[in-house]
Every structure is written in structure tokens, then in C-alpha cells.
C-alpha positions as CSV (number, residue, x, y, z in Angstrom):
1,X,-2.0,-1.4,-3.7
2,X,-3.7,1.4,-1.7
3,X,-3.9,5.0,-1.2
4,X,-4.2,7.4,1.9
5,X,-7.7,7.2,2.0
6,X,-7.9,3.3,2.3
7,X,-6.5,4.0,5.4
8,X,-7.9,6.9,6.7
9,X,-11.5,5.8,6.5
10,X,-10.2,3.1,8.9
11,X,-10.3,-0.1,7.2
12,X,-6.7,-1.3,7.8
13,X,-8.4,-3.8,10.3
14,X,-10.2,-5.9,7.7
15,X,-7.2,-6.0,5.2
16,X,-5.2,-7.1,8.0
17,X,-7.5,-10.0,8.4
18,X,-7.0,-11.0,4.7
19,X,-3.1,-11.1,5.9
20,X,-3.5,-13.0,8.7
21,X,-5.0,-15.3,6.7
22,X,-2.5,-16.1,4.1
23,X,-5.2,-14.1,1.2
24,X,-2.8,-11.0,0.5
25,X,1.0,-11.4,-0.2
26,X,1.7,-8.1,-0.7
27,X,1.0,-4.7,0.3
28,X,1.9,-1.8,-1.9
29,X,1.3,2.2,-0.1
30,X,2.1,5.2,-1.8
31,X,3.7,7.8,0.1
32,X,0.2,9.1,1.9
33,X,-0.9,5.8,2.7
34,X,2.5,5.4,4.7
35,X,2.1,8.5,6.8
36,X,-1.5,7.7,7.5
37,X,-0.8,4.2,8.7
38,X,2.3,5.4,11.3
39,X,0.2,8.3,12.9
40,X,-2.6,6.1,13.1
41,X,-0.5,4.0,14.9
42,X,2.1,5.8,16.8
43,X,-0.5,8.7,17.6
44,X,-4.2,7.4,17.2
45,X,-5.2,9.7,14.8
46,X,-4.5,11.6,11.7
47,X,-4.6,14.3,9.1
48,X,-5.8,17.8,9.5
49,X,-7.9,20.8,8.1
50,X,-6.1,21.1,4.9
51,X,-7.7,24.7,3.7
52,X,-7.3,26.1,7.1
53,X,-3.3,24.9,7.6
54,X,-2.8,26.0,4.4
55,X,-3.8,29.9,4.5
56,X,-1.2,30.5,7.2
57,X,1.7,27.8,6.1
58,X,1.0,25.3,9.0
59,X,-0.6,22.5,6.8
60,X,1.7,19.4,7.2
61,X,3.9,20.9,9.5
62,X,3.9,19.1,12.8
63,X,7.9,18.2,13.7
64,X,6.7,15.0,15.4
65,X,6.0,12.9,11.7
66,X,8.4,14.4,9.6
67,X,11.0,13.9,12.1
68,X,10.4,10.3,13.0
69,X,9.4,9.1,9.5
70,X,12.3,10.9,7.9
71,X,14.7,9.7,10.5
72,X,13.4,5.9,10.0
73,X,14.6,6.5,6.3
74,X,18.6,7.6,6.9
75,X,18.5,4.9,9.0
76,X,16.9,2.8,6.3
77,X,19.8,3.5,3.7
78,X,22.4,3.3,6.6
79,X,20.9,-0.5,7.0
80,X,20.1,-1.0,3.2
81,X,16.0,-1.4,4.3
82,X,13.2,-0.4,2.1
83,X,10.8,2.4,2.9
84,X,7.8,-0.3,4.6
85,X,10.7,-2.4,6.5
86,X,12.1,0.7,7.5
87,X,9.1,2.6,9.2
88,X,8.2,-0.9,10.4
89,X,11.2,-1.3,12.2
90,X,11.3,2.5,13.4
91,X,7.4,1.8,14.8
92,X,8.2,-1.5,16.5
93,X,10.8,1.3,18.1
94,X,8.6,3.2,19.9
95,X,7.5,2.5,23.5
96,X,4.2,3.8,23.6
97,X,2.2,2.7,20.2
98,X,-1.2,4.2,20.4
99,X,-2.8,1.7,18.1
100,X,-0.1,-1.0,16.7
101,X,-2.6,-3.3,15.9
102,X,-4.2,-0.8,13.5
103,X,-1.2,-0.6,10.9
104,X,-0.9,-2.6,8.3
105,X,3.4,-1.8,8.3
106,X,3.6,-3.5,11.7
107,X,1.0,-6.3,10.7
108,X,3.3,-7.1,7.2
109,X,6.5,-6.7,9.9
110,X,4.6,-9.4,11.8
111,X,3.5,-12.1,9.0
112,X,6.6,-11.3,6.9
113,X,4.7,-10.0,4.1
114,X,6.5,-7.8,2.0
115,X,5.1,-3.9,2.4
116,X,6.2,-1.6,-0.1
117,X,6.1,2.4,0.1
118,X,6.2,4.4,-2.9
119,X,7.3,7.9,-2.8
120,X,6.8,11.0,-4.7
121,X,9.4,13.6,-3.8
122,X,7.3,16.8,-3.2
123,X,4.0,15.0,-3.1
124,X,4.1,14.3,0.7
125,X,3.6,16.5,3.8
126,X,7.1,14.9,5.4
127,X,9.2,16.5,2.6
128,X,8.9,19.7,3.9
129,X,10.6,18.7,7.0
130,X,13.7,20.1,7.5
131,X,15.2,16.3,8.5
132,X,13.7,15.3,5.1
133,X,16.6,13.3,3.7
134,X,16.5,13.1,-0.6
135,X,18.5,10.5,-0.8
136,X,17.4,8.3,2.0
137,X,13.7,8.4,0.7
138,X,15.2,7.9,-3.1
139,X,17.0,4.8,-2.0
140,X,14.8,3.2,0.3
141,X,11.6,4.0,-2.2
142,X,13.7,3.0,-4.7
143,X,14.7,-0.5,-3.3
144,X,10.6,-1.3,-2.5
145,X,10.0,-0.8,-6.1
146,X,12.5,-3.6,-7.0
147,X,11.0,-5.2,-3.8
148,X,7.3,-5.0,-5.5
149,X,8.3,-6.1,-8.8
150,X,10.2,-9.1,-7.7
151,X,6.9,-10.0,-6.3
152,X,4.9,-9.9,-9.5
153,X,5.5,-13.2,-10.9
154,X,3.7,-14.7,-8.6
155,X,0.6,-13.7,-10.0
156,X,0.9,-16.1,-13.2
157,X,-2.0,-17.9,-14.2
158,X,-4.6,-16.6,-11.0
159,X,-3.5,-14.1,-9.1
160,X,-5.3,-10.8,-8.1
161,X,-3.9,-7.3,-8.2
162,X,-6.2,-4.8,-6.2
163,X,-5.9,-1.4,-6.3
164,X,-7.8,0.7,-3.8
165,X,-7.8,4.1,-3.8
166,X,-4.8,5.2,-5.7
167,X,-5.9,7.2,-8.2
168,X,-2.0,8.0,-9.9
169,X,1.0,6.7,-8.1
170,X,0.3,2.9,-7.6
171,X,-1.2,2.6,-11.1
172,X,1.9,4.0,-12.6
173,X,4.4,2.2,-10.4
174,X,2.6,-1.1,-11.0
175,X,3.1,-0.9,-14.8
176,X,6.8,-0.6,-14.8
177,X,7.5,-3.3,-12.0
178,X,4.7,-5.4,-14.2
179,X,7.1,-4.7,-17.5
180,X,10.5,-5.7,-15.3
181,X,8.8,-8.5,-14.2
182,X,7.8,-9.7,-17.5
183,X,11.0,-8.4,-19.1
184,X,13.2,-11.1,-16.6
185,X,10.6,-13.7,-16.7
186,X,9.7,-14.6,-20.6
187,X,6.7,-12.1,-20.7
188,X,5.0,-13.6,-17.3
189,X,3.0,-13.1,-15.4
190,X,-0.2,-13.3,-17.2
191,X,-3.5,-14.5,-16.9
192,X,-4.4,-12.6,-13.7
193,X,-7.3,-10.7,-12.7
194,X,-7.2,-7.0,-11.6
195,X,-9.3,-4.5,-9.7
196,X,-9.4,-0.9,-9.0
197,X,-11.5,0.2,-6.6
198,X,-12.6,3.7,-5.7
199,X,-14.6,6.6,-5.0
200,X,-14.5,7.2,-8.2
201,X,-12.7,6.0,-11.8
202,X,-10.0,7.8,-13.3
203,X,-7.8,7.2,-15.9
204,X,-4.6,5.8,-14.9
205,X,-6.0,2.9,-12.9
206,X,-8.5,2.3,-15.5
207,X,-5.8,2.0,-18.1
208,X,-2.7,0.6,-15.9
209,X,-4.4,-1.4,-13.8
210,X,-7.7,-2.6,-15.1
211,X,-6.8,-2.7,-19.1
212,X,-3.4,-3.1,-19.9
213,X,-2.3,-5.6,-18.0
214,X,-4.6,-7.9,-18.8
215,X,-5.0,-6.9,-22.7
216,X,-5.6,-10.6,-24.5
217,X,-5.4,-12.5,-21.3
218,X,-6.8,-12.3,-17.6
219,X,-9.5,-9.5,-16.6
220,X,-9.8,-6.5,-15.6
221,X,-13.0,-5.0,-13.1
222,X,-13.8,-1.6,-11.9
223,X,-15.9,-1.4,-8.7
224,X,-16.8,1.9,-7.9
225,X,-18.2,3.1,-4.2
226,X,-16.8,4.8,-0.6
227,X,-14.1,2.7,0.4
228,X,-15.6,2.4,4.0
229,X,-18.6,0.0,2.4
230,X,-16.9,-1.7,-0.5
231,X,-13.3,-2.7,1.2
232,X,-15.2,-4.6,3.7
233,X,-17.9,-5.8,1.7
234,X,-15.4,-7.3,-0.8
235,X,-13.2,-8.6,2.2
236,X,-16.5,-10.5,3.7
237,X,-17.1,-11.9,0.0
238,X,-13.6,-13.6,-0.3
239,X,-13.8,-14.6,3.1
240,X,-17.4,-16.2,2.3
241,X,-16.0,-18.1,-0.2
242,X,-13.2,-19.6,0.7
243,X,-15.3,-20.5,3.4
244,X,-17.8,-22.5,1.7
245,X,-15.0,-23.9,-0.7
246,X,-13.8,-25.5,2.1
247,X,-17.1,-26.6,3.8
248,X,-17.8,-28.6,0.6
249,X,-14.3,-30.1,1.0
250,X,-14.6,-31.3,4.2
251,X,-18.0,-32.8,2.9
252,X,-15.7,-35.0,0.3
């Protein structure tokens, strides 16, 4: 599960290795992590000077993202697509990608790996565009959340939940789909180990993420630190280790 800043401090790449390599099965974006990813990728670059944009009424206003990101989604509701598929598609779209290999949309697009994008009306810059569409980002949002949840069994008895970054959306919208998924499933998953990683520690991951879901069975850690040195760090860990599990089972 991630937040803007996961991706705006540039570490899509190393996540996207984990994909490629069968480690993650899922990826999870709030809204900012979304429009993050497709100007990375469709522009090279992104954000802006929130104080200064925001004293004359320009912050968040170029046409360019809120037009193609909010057209991706009518046409996502028009073609009964979730938010992540949607983009994807509307990305895979465009002739002249500045960096494709850079977004982790296009990379799920590629691996067939579920991506999920979870919206907060009025919490993104691409609802104040005038294409901004209510119901098309309620009902594609809306079907990634079932999307996300459906995934959630799969965690029984070892799986990992991350959460980088997202210090209120993702922590929320994980404990619902968690309680669907347990609600159709005969209280599973459990015994599964969760994470939340950032900056620093707030409440909602610590208690959706790290504590409840994991109260009386699996674990929960908190690792705190810039996202730039600890994503990769823990990416190069896992990586280590499956390495040398499987260098000592060759050796048998």
C-alpha cells in the first residue's frame, strides 16, 4: 500500500523489481500516489510549489492531468474498469511516454498484478478539474476496493502487508477490505505479518495496519526513516534473502 511520497522520492524502480519478481501481488495507491505515478510517467516529472500555487489559486491546476486522468475514469465506468486498470490502459494510450518504465500502473498492467487506486473525493488536485467526473471516480475507486479486498485472503498463514507512506487513506481502506475479507472467508486471513513504514508514525497505520490486524495472531512492525533509504534498503534485504535461501537449496 503506498502513498504519494513513495513515489515521488523516486523509488517506483526498486518496487517494480520486487514485481518482476513474483515478491509483491498487489499494489494498493491512494489517490496522490496515482497522479504522481502517471505524470512521472507520461511527463517525467511532477508536483509543484504548493505555497506559491496556492496564494494565487493556480496550485493543482494544470488542464493537462486533470483532463487525461479524469477522462481515463468515464471511460473506466463506460468499460466497467477500476481506477489502476483504467489509467493503465489510458497510459499504455499515449504515444509519447516520457518514462513508462518508471510507473508502477504500467508495470502491474504488464505482470498482471492487480493495482488498486483509492480515492478521496476532494482530497486530490484532479477534482478540481472541470472534466472531474463524481461518479466515474466513485465507481471505478469503488470497484478497486472490492478488487483489493478480494485479494486479502491470500495473506493467510504468511503473507506481508506493507504500508509505505500512507499516513490515513490506505490504513483505513485496508481495515474494511481486511473485515469483508474475513467476513466471506470464516474470519481469514490471519497469521500475517504487517509493516508500516514512514517518515514518521501516526496513528491510523499504527493502529490499522500494525495492531489490529494482527491482534492474537501474526505481527505487526513499525520501521521509521526517509522513504528514499529504507524502501530500498528493505527491498535489497528481501532480495538477499531469498537469494541465499535458494543458494543453500541448490547446495541440497
Amino acid at each position: 500500500m503506498l502513498g504519494g511520497h513513495i513515489v515521488k522520492t523516486g523509488v517506483a524502480p526498486v518496487l517494480i523489481d520486487l514485481m518482476n519478481r513474483g515478491i509483491i501481488t498487489h499494489v494498493a495507491m491512494n489517490g496522490s500516489g496515482a497522479i504522481h505515478d502517471y505524470e512521472i510517467a507520461r511527463f517525467g516529472a511532477t508536483s509543484e510549489d504548493v505555497a506559491r500555487g496556492l496564494v494565487d489559486g493556480t496550485f493543482g491546476m494544470a488542464d493537462e492531468t486533470g483532463r487525461g486522468m479524469n477522462e481515463a475514469f468515464t471511460n473506466g465506468m463506460r468499460n466497467r474498469w477500476g481506477m489502476g486498470e483504467a489509467l493503465a490502459k489510458s497510459l499504455r494510450d499515449e504515444k509519447d511516454l516520457a518514462h513508462p518504465e518508471m510507473s508502477l500502473l504500467l508495470a502491474a498492467d504488464k505482470l498482471g498484478i492487480p493495482c488498486t487506486v483509492h480515492a478521496a473525493i476532494g482530497a486530490e488536485i484532479i477534482h478540481q478539474h472541470p472534466a472531474a467526473d463524481g461518479a466515474a471516480i466513485g465507481d471505478t475507486s469503488h470497484r478497486d476496493f472490492r478488487r483489493l479486498a478480494a485479494s486479502l485472503p491470500a495473506l493467510q498463514d504468511g503473507g506481508v502487508v506493507l504500508n509505505l507512506g500512507s499516513a490515513v487513506i490506505m490504513p483505513e481502506v485496508f481495515l474494511k477490505a481486511l473485515t469483508i475479507a474475513r467476513n466471506l472467508n470464516d474470519k481469514r486471513p490471519v497469521n500475517f505479518t504487517t509493516c508500516n513504514l514512514d517518515m514518521q508514525q501516526h496513528y491510523r497505520p499504527r493502529m490499522n495496519v500494525v495492531m489490529r490486524p494482527t491482534a492474537g495472531h501474526g505481527k505487526g512492525y513499525e520501521i521509521t526513516g526517509h522513504h528514499e533509504i529504507m524502501v530500498p534498503l528493505l527491498t535489497w534485504a528481501v532480495i538477499d534473502r531469498l537469494e541465499r535461501s535458494r543458494g543453500s537449496a541448490s547446495r541440497l
